[in-house]
C-alpha positions in Angstrom: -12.9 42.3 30.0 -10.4 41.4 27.2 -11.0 42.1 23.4 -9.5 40.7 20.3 -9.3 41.3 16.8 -9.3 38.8 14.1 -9.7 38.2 10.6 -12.3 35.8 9.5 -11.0 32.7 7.9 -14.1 31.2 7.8 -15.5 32.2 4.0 -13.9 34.8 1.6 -15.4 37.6 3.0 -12.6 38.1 5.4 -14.8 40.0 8.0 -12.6 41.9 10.6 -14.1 40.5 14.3 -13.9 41.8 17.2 -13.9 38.9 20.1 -15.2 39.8 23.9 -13.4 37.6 26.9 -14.2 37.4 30.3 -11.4 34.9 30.9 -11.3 32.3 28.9 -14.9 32.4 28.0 -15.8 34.3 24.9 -18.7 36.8 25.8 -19.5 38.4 22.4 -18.5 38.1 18.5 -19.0 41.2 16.2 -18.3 42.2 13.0 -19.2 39.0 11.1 -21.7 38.7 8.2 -22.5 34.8 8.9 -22.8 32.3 11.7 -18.8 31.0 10.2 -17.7 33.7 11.7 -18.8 33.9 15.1 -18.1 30.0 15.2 -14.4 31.1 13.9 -13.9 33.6 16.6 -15.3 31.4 19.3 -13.2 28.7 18.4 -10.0 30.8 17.7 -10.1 32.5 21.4 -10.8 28.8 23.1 -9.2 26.0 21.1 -7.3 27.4 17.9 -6.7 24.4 15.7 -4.9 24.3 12.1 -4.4 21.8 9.1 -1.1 20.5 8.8 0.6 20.0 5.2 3.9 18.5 4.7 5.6 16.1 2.4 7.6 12.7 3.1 9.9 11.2 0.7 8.8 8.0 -1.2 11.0 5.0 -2.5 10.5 3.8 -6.0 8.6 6.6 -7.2 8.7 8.7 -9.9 9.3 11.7 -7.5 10.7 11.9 -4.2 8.6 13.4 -1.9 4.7 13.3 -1.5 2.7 15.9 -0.2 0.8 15.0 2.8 -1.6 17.0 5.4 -3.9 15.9 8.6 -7.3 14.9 7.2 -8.9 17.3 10.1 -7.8 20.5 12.0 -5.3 19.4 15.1 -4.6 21.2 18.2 -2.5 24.3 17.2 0.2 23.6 20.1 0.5 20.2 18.6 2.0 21.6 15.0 5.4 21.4 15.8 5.1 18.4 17.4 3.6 17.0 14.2 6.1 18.2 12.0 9.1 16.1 13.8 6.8 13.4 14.0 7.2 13.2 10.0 10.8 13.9 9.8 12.1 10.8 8.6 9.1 8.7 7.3 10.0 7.3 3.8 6.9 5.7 2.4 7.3 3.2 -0.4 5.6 3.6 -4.2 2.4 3.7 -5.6 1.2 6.1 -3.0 -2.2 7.2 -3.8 -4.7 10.0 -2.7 -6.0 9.8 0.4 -3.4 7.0 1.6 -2.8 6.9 5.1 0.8 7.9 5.3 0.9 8.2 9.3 -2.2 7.1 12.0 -3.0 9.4 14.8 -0.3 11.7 14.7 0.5 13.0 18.3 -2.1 11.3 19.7 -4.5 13.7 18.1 -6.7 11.1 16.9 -6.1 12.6 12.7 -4.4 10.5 10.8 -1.9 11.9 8.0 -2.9 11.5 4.3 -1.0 11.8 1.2 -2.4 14.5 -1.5 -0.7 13.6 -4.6 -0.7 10.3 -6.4 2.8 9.0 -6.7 2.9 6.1 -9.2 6.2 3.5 -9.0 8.8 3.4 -11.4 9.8 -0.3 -13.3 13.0 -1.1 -14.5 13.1 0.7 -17.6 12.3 4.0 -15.8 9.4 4.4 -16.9 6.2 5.2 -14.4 4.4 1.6 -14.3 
């Protein structure tokens, strides 16, 4: 049997788990104060995923890069894959909240989203 520890993620309690294996089946969870917890462990020691924030650069805007993330947790082997899959993507302003910057990235089936409006600049630079 295989053990390992963790720290919670799940609330701001940061319990300290302990996570059973037999395998690649999780047998027990302890050391967590609520069901996020066991669910966090469970999932970490089967299929660990993360949330992905970056930024792109943006044409016309009043700033040149947005910030941007997945709208869900991805596979955490697909991060890197995700990151080069940005590199290069100029988007062009307004850019809003929520925008779709980039659609199922990696085949993940999350689409990226930026988290910053980004309004255009007119002539006169001024933000229009």
């Amino acid at each position: 049997m295989d053990t390992r520890e963790l720290t919670c993620i799940g609330c701001p309690m940061g319990c300290q788990l302990l996570v059973k294996l037999d395998g690649a089946k999780v047998v027990e969870v302890t050391g967590n104060t609520c069901k996020r917890g066991e669910e966090y462990g469970k999932k970490e020691c089967t299929n660990p995923t993360r949330i992905v924030t970056s930024s792109v650069y943006v044409e016309g805007g009043e700033i040149d890069v947005v910030p941007v993330k997945t709208e869900r947790d991805i596979p955490k082997e697909k991060i890197f894959d995700c990151i080069k899959a940005l590199k290069g993507i100029v988007v062009k302003a307004p850019v809003n909240i929520g925008d779709v910057i980039l659609e199922n990235v990696v085949d993940s089936g999350v689409n990226i989203i930026a988290t910053k409006k980004i309004d255009k600049i007119n002539k006169n630079n001024k933000t229009a």
